[in-house]
LODRENVEX-820533 format. One record per residue (C-alpha): chain; x, y, z. Coordinates in steps of 0.2 Angstrom, whole numbers, plus 5000, padded with zeros to 4 digits. Layout:
<nodes>
node cadena: A x: X y: Y z: Z
...
</nodes>
This chain:
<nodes>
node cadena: A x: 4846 y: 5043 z: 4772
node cadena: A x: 4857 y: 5054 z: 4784
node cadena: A x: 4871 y: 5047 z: 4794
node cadena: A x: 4865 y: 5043 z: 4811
node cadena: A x: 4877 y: 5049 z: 4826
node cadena: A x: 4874 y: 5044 z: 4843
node cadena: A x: 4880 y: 5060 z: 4851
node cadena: A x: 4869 y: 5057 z: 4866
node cadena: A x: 4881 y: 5041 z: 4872
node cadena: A x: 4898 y: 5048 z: 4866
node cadena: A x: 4896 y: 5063 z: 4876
node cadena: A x: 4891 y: 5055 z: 4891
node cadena: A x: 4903 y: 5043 z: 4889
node cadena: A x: 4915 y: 5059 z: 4888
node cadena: A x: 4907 y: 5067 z: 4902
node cadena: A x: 4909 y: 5052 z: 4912
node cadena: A x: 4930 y: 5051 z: 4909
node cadena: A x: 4931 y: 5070 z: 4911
node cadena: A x: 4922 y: 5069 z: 4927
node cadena: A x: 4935 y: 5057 z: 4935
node cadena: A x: 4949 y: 5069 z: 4930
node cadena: A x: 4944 y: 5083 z: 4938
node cadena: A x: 4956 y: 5089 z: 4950
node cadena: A x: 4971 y: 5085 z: 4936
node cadena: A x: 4981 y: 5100 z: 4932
node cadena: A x: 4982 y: 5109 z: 4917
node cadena: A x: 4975 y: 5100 z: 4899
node cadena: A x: 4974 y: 5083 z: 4908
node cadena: A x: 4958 y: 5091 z: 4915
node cadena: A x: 4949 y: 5095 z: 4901
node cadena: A x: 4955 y: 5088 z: 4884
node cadena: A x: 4946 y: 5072 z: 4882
node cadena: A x: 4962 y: 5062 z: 4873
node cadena: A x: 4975 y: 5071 z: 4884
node cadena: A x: 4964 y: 5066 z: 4899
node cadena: A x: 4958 y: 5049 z: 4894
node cadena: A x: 4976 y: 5043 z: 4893
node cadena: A x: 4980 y: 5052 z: 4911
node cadena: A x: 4966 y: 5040 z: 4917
node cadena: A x: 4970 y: 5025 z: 4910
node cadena: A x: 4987 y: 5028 z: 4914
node cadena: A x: 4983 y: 5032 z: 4932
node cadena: A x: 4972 y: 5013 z: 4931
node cadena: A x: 4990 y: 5006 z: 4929
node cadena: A x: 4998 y: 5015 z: 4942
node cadena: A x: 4984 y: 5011 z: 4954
node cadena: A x: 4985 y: 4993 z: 4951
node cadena: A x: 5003 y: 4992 z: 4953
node cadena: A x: 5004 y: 5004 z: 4968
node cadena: A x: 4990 y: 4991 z: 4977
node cadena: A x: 5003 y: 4978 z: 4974
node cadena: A x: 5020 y: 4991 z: 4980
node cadena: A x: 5008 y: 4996 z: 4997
node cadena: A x: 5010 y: 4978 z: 5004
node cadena: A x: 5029 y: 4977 z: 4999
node cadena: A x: 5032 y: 4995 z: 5007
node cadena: A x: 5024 y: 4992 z: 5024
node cadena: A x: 5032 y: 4975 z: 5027
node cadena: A x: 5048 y: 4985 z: 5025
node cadena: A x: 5041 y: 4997 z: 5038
node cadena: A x: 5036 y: 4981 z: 5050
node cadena: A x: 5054 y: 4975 z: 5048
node cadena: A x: 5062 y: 4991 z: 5054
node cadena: A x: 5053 y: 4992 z: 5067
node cadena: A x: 5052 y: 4974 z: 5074
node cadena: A x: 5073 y: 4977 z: 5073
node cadena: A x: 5070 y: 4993 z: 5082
node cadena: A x: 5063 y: 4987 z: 5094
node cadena: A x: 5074 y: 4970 z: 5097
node cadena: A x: 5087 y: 4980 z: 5095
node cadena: A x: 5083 y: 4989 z: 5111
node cadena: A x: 5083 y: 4970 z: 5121
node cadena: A x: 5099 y: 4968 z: 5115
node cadena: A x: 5094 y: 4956 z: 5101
node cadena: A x: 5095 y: 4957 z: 5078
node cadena: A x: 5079 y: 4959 z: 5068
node cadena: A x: 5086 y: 4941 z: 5060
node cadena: A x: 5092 y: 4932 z: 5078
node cadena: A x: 5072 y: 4936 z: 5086
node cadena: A x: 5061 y: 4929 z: 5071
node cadena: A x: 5073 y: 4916 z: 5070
node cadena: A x: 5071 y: 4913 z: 5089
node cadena: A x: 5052 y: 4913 z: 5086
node cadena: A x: 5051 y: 4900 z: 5074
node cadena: A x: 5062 y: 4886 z: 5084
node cadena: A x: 5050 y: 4891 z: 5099
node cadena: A x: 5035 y: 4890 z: 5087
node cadena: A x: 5028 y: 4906 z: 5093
node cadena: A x: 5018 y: 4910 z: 5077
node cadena: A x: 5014 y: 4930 z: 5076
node cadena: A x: 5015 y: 4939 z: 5060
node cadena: A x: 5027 y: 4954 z: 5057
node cadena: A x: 5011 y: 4966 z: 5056
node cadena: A x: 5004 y: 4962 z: 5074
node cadena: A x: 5025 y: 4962 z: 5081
node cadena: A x: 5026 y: 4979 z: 5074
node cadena: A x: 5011 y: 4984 z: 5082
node cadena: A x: 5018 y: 4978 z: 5099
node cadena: A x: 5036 y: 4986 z: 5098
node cadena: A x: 5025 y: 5002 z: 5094
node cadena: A x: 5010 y: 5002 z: 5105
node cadena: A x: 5015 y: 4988 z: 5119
node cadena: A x: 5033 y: 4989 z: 5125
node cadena: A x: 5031 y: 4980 z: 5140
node cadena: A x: 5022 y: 4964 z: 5128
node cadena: A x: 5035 y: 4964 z: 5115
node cadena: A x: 5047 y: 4964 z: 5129
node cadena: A x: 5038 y: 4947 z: 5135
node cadena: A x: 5040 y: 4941 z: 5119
node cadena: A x: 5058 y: 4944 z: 5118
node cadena: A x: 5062 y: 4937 z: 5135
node cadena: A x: 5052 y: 4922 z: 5131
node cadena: A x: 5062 y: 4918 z: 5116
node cadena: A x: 5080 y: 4922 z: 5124
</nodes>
């Protein structure tokens, strides 16, 4: 009896990888082992980066929470330490937005706090 390949589900299962590195330069594109590796590789990446993305823009919150402090005459550290002995409880994401897009409230905040 010959030997039986299932050509029909390797190839698509191929296909499939190769479709999802399109776009990838050179033999990532189009050699399956060279290009199956460049996508599992770029799984890890993703998952890391998902956890990298939350550390990176509470960096960027910091910055410009002390930008804007800063400009009332205060520390980054000195206003949220203000803020928790007045029990004003407002996350770094939504005062970065203030010192950005609301001045005159972030100044509110800041004088409350003084």
């Amino acid at each position: 009896m010959p030997r039986s390949v299932n050509h029909v589900a390797s190839r698509n299962r191929r296909k499939k990888i190769l479709k999802l590195t399109k776009g990838y330069i050179g033999a990532r594109k189009n050699v399956w082992t060279v290009a199956k590796n460049t996508w599992e590789k770029g799984l890890t990446y993703a998952y890391r980066d998902r956890k990298n993305k939350k550390r990176t823009f509470r960096a960027l919150w910091i910055q410009r929470i002390n930008a804007g402090a800063r400009e009332h005459g205060m520390s980054y550290s000195r206003l949220m330490g203000a803020l928790h002995k007045a029990e004003i409880n407002i996350n770094r994401k939504v005062l970065a937005d203030l010192a950005m897009n609301h001045p005159e409230a972030f100044k509110a905040i800041v004088d409350k706090v003084k």
